[in-house]
Structure formats: structure tokens, C-alpha cells
RORO-6719 format. One record per residue: residue in three letters; residue number from 1; x, y, z of N, C-alpha, C in turn. Coordinates in steps of 0.2 Angstrom, whole numbers, m for minus. Example, Ala and Ser with C-alpha at 12.3 -4.5 7.8 and 13.67 -1.06 7.14 Angstrom:
BEGIN
+-----+-----+-------+-------+-------+-------+-------+-------+-------+-------+-------+
|   r |   k |  n.c1 |  n.c2 |  n.c3 | ca.c1 | ca.c2 | ca.c3 |  c.c1 |  c.c2 |  c.c3 |
+-----+-----+-------+-------+-------+-------+-------+-------+-------+-------+-------+
| Ala |   1 |    66 |   m28 |    39 |    62 |   m22 |    39 |    66 |   m16 |    39 |
| Ser |   2 |    64 |   m11 |    35 |    68 |    m5 |    36 |    64 |     0 |    39 |
+-----+-----+-------+-------+-------+-------+-------+-------+-------+-------+-------+
//
This chain:
BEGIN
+-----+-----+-------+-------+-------+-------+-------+-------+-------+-------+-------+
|   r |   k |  n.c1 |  n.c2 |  n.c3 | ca.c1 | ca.c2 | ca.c3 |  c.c1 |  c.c2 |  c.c3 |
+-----+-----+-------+-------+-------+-------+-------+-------+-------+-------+-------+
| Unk |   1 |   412 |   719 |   693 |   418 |   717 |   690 |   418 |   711 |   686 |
| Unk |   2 |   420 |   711 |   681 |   418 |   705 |   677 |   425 |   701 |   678 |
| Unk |   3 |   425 |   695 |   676 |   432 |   690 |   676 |   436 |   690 |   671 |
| Unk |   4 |   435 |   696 |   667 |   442 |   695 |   660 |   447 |   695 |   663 |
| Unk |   5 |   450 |   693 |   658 |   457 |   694 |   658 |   462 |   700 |   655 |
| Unk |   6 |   466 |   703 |   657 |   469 |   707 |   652 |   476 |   709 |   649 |
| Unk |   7 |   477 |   710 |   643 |   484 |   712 |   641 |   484 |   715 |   639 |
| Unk |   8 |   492 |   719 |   640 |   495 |   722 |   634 |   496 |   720 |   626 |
| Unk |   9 |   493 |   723 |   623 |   495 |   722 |   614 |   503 |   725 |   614 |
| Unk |  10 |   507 |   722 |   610 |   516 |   725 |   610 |   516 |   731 |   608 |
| Unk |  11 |   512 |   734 |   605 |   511 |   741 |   605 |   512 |   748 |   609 |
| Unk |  12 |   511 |   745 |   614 |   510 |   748 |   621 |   515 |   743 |   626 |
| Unk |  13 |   514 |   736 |   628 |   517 |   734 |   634 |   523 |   732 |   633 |
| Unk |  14 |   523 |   733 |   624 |   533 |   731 |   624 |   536 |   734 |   619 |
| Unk |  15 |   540 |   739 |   622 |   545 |   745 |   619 |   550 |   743 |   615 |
| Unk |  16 |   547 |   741 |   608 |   551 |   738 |   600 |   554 |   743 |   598 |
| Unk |  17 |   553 |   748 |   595 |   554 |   751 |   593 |   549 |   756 |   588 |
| Unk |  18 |   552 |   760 |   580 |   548 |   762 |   575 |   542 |   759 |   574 |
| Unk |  19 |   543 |   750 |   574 |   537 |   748 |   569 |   532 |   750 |   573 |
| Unk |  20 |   529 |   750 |   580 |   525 |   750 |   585 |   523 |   759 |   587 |
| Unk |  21 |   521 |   760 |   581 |   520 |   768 |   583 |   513 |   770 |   586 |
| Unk |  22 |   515 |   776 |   590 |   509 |   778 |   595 |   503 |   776 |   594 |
| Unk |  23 |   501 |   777 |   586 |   493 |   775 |   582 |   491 |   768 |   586 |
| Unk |  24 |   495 |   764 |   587 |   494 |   757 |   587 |   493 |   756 |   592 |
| Unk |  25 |   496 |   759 |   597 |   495 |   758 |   605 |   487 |   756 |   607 |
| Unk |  26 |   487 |   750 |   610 |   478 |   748 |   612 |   480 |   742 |   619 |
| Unk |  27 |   475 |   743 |   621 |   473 |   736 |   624 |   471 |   731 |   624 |
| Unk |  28 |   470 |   723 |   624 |   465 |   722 |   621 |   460 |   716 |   628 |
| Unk |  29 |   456 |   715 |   631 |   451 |   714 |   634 |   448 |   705 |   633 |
| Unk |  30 |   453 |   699 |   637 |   450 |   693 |   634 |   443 |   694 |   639 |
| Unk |  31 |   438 |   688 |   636 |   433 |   689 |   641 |   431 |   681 |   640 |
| Unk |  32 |   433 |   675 |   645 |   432 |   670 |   644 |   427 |   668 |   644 |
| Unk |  33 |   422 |   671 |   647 |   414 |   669 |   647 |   412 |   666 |   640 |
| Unk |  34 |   415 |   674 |   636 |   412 |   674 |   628 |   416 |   672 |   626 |
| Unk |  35 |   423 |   670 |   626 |   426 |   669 |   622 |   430 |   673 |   617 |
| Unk |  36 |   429 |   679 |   620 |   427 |   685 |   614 |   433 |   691 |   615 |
| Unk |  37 |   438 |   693 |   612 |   442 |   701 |   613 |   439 |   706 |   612 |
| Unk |  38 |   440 |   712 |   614 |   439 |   720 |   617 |   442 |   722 |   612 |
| Unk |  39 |   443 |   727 |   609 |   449 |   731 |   609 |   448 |   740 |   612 |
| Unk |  40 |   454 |   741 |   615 |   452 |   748 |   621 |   458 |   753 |   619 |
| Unk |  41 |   457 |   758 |   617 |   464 |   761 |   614 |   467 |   764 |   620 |
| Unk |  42 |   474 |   765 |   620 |   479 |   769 |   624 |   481 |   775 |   622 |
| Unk |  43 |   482 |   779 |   626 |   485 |   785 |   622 |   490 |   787 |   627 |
| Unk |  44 |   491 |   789 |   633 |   493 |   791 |   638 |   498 |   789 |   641 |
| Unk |  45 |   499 |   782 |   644 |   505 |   778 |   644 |   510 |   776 |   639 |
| Unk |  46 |   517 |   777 |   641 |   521 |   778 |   638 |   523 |   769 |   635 |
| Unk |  47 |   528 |   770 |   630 |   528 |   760 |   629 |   533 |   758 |   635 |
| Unk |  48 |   530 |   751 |   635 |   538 |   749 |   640 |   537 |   741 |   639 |
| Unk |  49 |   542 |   738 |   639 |   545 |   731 |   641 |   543 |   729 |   646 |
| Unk |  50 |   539 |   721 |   645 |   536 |   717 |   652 |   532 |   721 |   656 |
| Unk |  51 |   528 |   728 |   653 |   523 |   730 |   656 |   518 |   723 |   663 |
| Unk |  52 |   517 |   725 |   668 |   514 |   721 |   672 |   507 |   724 |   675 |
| Unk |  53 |   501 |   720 |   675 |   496 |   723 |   675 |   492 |   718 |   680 |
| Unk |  54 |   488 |   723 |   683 |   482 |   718 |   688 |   476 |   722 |   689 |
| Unk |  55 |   469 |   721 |   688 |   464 |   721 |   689 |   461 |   724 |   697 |
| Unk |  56 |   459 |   731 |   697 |   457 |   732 |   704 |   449 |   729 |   704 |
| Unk |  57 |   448 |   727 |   711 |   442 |   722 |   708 |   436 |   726 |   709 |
| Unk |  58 |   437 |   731 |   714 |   430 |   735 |   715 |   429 |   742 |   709 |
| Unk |  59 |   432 |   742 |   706 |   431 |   746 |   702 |   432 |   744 |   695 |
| Unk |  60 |   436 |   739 |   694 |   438 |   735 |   686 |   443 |   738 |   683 |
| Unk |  61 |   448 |   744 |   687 |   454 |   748 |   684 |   456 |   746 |   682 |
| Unk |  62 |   463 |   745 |   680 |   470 |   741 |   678 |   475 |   744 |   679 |
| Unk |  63 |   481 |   742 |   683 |   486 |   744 |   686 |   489 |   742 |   680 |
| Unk |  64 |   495 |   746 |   677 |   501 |   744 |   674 |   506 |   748 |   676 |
| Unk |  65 |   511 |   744 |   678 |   518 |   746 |   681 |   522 |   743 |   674 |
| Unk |  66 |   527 |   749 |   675 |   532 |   745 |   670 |   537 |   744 |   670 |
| Unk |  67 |   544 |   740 |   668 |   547 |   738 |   666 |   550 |   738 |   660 |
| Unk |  68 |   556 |   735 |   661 |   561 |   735 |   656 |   565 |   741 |   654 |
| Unk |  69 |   566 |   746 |   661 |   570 |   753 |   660 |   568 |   756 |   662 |
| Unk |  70 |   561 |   758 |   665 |   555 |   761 |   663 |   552 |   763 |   670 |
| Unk |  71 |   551 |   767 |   676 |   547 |   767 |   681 |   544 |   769 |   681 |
| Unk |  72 |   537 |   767 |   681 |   531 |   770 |   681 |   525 |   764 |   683 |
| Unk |  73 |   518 |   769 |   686 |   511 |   766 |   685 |   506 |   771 |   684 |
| Unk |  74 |   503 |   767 |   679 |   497 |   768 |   678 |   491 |   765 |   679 |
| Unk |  75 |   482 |   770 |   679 |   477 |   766 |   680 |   475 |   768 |   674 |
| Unk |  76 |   472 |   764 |   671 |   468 |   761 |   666 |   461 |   759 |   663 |
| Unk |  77 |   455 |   765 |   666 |   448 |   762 |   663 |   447 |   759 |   658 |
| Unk |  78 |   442 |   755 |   657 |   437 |   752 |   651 |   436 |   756 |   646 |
| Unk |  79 |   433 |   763 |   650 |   431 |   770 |   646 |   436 |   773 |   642 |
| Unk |  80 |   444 |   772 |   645 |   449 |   773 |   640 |   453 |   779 |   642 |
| Unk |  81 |   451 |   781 |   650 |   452 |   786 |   654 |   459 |   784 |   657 |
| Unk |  82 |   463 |   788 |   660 |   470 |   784 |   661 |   473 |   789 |   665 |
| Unk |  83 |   477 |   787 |   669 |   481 |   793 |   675 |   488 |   790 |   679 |
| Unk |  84 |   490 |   794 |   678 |   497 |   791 |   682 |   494 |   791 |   689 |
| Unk |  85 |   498 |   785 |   692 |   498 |   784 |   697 |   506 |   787 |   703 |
| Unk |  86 |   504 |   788 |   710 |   511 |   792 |   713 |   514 |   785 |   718 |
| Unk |  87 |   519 |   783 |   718 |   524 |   778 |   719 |   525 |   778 |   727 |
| Unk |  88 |   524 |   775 |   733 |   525 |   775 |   738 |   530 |   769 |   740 |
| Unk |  89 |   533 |   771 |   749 |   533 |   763 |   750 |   541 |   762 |   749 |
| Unk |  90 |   543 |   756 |   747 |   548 |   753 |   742 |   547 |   755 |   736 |
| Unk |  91 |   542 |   755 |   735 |   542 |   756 |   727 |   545 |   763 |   726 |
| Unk |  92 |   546 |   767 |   730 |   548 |   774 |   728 |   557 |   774 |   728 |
| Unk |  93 |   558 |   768 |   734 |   565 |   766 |   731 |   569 |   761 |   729 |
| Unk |  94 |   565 |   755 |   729 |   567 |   752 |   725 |   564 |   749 |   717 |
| Unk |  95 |   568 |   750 |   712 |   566 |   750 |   705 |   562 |   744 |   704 |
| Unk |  96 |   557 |   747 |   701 |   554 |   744 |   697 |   557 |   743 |   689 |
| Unk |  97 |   560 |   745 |   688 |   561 |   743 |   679 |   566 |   737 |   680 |
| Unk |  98 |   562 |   732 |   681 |   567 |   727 |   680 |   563 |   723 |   672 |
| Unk |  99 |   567 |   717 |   668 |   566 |   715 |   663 |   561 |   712 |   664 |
| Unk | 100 |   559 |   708 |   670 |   554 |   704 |   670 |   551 |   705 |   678 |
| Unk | 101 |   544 |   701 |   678 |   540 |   701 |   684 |   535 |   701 |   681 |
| Unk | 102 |   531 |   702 |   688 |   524 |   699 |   687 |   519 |   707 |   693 |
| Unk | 103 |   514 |   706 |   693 |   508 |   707 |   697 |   504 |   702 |   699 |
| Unk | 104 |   502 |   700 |   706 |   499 |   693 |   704 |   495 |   696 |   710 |
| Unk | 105 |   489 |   691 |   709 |   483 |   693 |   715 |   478 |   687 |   720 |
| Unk | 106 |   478 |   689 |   726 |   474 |   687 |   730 |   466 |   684 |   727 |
| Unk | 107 |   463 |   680 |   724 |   457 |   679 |   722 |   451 |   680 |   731 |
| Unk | 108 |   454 |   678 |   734 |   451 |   679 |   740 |   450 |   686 |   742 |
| Unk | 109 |   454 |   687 |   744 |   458 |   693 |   749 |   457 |   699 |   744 |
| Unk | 110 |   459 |   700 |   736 |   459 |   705 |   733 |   465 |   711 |   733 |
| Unk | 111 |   469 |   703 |   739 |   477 |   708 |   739 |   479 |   708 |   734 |
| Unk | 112 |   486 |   713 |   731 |   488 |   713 |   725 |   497 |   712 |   728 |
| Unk | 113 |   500 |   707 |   724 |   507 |   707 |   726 |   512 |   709 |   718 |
| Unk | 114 |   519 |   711 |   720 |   522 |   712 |   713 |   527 |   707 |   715 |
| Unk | 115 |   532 |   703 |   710 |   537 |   701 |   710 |   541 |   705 |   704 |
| Unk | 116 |   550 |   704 |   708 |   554 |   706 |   702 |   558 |   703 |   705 |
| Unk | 117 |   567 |   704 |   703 |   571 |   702 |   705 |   575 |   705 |   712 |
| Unk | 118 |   573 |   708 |   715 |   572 |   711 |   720 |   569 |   708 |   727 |
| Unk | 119 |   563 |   706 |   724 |   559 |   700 |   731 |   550 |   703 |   727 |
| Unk | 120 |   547 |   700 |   732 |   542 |   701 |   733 |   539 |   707 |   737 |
| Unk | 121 |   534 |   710 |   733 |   532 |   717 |   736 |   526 |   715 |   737 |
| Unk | 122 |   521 |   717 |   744 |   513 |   719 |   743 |   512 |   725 |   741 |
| Unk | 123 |   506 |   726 |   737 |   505 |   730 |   733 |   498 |   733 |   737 |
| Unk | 124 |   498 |   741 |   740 |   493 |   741 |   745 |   489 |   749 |   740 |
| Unk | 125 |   483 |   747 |   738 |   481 |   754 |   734 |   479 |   760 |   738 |
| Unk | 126 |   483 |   767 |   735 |   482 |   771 |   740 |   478 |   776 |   736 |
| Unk | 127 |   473 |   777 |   742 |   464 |   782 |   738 |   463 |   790 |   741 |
| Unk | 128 |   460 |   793 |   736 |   459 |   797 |   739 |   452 |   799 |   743 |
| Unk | 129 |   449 |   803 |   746 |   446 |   807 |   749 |   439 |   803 |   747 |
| Unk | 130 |   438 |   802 |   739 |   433 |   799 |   734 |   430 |   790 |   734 |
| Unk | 131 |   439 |   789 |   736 |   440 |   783 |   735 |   444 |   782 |   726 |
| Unk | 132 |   445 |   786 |   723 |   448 |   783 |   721 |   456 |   781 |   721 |
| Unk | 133 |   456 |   778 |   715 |   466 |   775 |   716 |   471 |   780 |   714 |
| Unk | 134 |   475 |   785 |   717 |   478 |   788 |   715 |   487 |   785 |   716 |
| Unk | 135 |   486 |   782 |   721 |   494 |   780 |   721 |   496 |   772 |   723 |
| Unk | 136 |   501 |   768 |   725 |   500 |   764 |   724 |   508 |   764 |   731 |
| Unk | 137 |   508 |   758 |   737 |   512 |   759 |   742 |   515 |   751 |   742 |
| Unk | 138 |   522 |   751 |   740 |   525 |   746 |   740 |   528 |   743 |   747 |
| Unk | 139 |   527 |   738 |   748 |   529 |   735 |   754 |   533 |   727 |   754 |
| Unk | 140 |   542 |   728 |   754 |   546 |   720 |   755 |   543 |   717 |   758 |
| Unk | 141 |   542 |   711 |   756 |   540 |   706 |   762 |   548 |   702 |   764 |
| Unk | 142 |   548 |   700 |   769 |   554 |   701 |   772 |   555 |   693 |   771 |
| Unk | 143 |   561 |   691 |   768 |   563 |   684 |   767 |   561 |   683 |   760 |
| Unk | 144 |   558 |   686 |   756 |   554 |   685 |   750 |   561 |   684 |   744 |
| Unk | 145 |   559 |   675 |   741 |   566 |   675 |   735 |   566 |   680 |   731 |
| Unk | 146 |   570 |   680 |   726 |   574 |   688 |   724 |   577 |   683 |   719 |
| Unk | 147 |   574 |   678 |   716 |   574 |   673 |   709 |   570 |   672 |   706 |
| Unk | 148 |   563 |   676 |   707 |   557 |   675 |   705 |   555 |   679 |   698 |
| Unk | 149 |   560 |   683 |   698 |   558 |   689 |   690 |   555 |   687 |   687 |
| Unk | 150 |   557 |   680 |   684 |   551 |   679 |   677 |   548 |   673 |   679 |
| Unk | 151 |   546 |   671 |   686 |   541 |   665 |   687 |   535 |   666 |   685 |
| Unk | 152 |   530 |   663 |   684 |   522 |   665 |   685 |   519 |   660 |   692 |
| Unk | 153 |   515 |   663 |   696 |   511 |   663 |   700 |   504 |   659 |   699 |
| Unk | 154 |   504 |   654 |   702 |   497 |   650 |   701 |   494 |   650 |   710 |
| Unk | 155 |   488 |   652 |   710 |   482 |   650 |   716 |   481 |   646 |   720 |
| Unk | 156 |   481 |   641 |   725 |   477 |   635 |   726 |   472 |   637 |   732 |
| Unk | 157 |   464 |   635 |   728 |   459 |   636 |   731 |   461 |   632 |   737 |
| Unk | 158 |   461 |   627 |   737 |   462 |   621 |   741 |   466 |   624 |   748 |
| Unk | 159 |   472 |   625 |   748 |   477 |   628 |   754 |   477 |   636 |   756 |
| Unk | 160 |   473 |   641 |   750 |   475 |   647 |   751 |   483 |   649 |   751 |
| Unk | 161 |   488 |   645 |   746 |   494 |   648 |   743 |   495 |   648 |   735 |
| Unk | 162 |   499 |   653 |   736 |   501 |   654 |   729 |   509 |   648 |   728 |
| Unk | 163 |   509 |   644 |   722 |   513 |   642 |   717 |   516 |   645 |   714 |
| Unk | 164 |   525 |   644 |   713 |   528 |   649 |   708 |   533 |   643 |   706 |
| Unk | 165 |   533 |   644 |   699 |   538 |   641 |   694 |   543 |   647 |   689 |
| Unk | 166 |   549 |   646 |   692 |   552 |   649 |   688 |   558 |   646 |   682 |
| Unk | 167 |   555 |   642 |   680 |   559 |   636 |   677 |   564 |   631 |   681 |
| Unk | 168 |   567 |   627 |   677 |   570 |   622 |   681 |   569 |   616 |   687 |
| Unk | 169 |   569 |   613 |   693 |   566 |   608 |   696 |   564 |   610 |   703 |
| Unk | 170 |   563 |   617 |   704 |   562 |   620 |   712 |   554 |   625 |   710 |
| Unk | 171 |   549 |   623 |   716 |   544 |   626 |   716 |   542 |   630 |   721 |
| Unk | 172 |   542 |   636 |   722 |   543 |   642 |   726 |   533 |   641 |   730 |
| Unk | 173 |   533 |   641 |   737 |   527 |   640 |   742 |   527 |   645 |   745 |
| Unk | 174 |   521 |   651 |   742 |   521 |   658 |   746 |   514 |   658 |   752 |
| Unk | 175 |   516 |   656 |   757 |   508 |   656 |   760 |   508 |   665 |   763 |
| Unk | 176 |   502 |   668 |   760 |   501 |   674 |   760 |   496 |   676 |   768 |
| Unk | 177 |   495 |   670 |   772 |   492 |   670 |   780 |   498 |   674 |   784 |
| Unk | 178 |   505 |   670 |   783 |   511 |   671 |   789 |   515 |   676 |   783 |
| Unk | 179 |   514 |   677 |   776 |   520 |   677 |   773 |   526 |   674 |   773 |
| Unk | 180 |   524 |   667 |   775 |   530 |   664 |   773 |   533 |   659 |   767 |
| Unk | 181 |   538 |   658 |   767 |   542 |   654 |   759 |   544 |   647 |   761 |
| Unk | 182 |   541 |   642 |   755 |   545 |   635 |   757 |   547 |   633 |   751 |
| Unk | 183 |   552 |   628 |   748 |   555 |   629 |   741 |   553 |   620 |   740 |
| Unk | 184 |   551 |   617 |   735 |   549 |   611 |   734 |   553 |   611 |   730 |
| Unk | 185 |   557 |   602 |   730 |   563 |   603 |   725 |   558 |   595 |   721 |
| Unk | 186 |   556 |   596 |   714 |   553 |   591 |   711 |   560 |   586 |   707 |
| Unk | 187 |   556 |   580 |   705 |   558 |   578 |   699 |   556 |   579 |   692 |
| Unk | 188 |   557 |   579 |   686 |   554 |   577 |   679 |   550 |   584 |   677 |
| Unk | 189 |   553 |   586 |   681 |   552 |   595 |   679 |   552 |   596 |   669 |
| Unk | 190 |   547 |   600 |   667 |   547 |   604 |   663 |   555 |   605 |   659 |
| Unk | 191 |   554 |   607 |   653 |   562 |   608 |   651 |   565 |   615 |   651 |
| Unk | 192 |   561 |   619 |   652 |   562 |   627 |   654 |   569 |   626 |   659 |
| Unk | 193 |   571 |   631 |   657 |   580 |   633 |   660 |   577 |   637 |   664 |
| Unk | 194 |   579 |   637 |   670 |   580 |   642 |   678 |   580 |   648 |   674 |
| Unk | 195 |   573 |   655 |   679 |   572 |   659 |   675 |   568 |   659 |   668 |
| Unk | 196 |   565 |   656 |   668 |   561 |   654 |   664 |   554 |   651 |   662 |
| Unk | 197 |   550 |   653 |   668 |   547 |   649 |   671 |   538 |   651 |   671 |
| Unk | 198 |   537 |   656 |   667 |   528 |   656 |   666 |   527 |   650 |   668 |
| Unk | 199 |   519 |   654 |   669 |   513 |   648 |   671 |   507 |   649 |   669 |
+-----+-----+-------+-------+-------+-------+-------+-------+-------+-------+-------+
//
């Protein structure tokens, strides 16, 4: 598994309209080492809004779940192979098509977690007989904020928790050991408005 990173080109992860027609649809593949982009065509996934994507690590797949109206997941080879995936869990009933959210992951562990504005869901990969990934098993974590839609999620080697900033002067502490939440209230915060809060 290599360490890229990966996006959606708007063509594919964000549902504009006309100008963004099916020909255009791709992926594109950063790869830090080199410094270099991929380009990987899509054909099979439909467009959507705030697509959200995470890297399976033993295989190098990519999950895209969508958003912005939109339920669905898929997987995603390098080779340009692509299959929908079947929705278990929470996910089966609580929506996914929010406008915003994240996938975010365990660098240790290789757990995969989602946010939206709903809470925090583990994200558990379901295989078949093969091992491959055909479905994907949603699970609330119980107490998980339900303000987090458009945070971004930062790692710390250091403690083993994840940081979440969603704008404005509160810093969300998910320690992924107990599952537990602690809310850090800072000064001299960033000028991001609440809800707004990439990282």
C-alpha cells in the first residue's frame, strides 16, 4: 500500500451540473513521495456532492460514500475496477447524504471512522469468502457530537487521539481506546465561523 493520498476531481465528487459531463469523470492520485498526480478515470459512480473517500490499507481500494442527496458506496481500484458496495448497520438507516462529512482513519489500528451530522459512525469492512470488500457495516458510537459535518480530523501520534476542528473556539478530543469525547474550549482561534472547520 503506498502512502498517497487521494481525491475527487469535481467531475465525479461534486454534482455541478452540465459543465461536468460523464467524459470528465476521473480521479486523481497525489503521491507525496514524488510529489507527482495520477490521473485514474471513473466511469461507474454516479457524481455526488462532498463525496468522502478512505483508503483500505491491505488492498489500496478506496471507499467513496456519498453525500449531498446521494446514498451510496463504492470501491475503487487503481486498475479502474469499481463496484458498488451493500450498506449495513446504521448505515442502512441512517443517511448518509448529508452535505458534509468526512471518512477519517486510524493510522495504527487501520480502523476507518465517518462523520456527518448525525454523530460518529465506525466504519467496519464487510468481506467475502475471498476476502474481498463487498459491503461496508455502520456502527453509532454512542455519545458521538452531531456538530462535526464539516470538521477535519487530525491524528496525534503522541496520545493515540484524534483532533477535530469544526470552526470557531471548541476543539472536539475523540479518544478511539474507550470511545470517548472531551471538548477543549481555546482562545485566538482561527477566524473560521462554526461549522467550518477543515483541517
Amino acid at each position: 500500500v503506498t502512502q498517497s493520498m487521494w481525491l475527487g476531481t469535481s467531475s465525479w465528487a461534486f454534482n455541478i451540473g452540465d459543465l461536468y459531463a460523464t467524459s470528465l469523470r476521473a480521479a486523481w492520485e497525489f503521491d507525496p513521495a514524488t510529489d507527482s498526480w495520477t490521473y485514474h478515470a471513473v466511469s461507474g459512480m454516479p457524481p455526488v456532492t462532498f463525496g468522502k473517500t478512505a483508503v483500505v490499507q491491505d488492498t489500496g481500494d478506496v471507499i467513496v460514500l456519498g453525500g449531498g442527496g446521494q446514498d451510496y458506496a463504492y470501491l475503487y481500484h487503481p486498475d479502474g475496477t469499481e463496484r458498488s458496495l451493500s450498506l449495513s448497520g446504521t448505515f442502512a438507516t441512517d443517511s448518509l447524504a448529508q452535505w458534509q462529512g468526512n471518512l477519517f482513519e486510524n493510522p495504527v489500528t487501520g480502523q476507518i471512522y465517518e462523520s456527518h451530522g448525525e454523530g460518529i459512525h465506525r466504519v467496519d469492512l464487510v468481506r467475502d469468502a475471498s476476502g474481498n470488500v463487498v459491503g461496508l457495516n455502520g456502527t453509532l458510537i454512542p455519545g458521538s457530537p452531531t456538530n462535526l459535518d464539516q470538521a477535519g480530523f487530525a491524528y496525534r501520534t503522541v496520545d493515540g487521539k484524534f483532533y477535530a476542528w469544526n470552526g470557531g473556539n471548541q476543539i472536539v478530543v475523540f479518544d478511539p481506546t474507550n470511545d470517548s469525547f472531551q471538548t477543549i474550549t481555546t482562545s485566538g482561534a482561527p477566524g473560521a465561523s462554526p461549522g467550518d472547520g477543515r483541517v
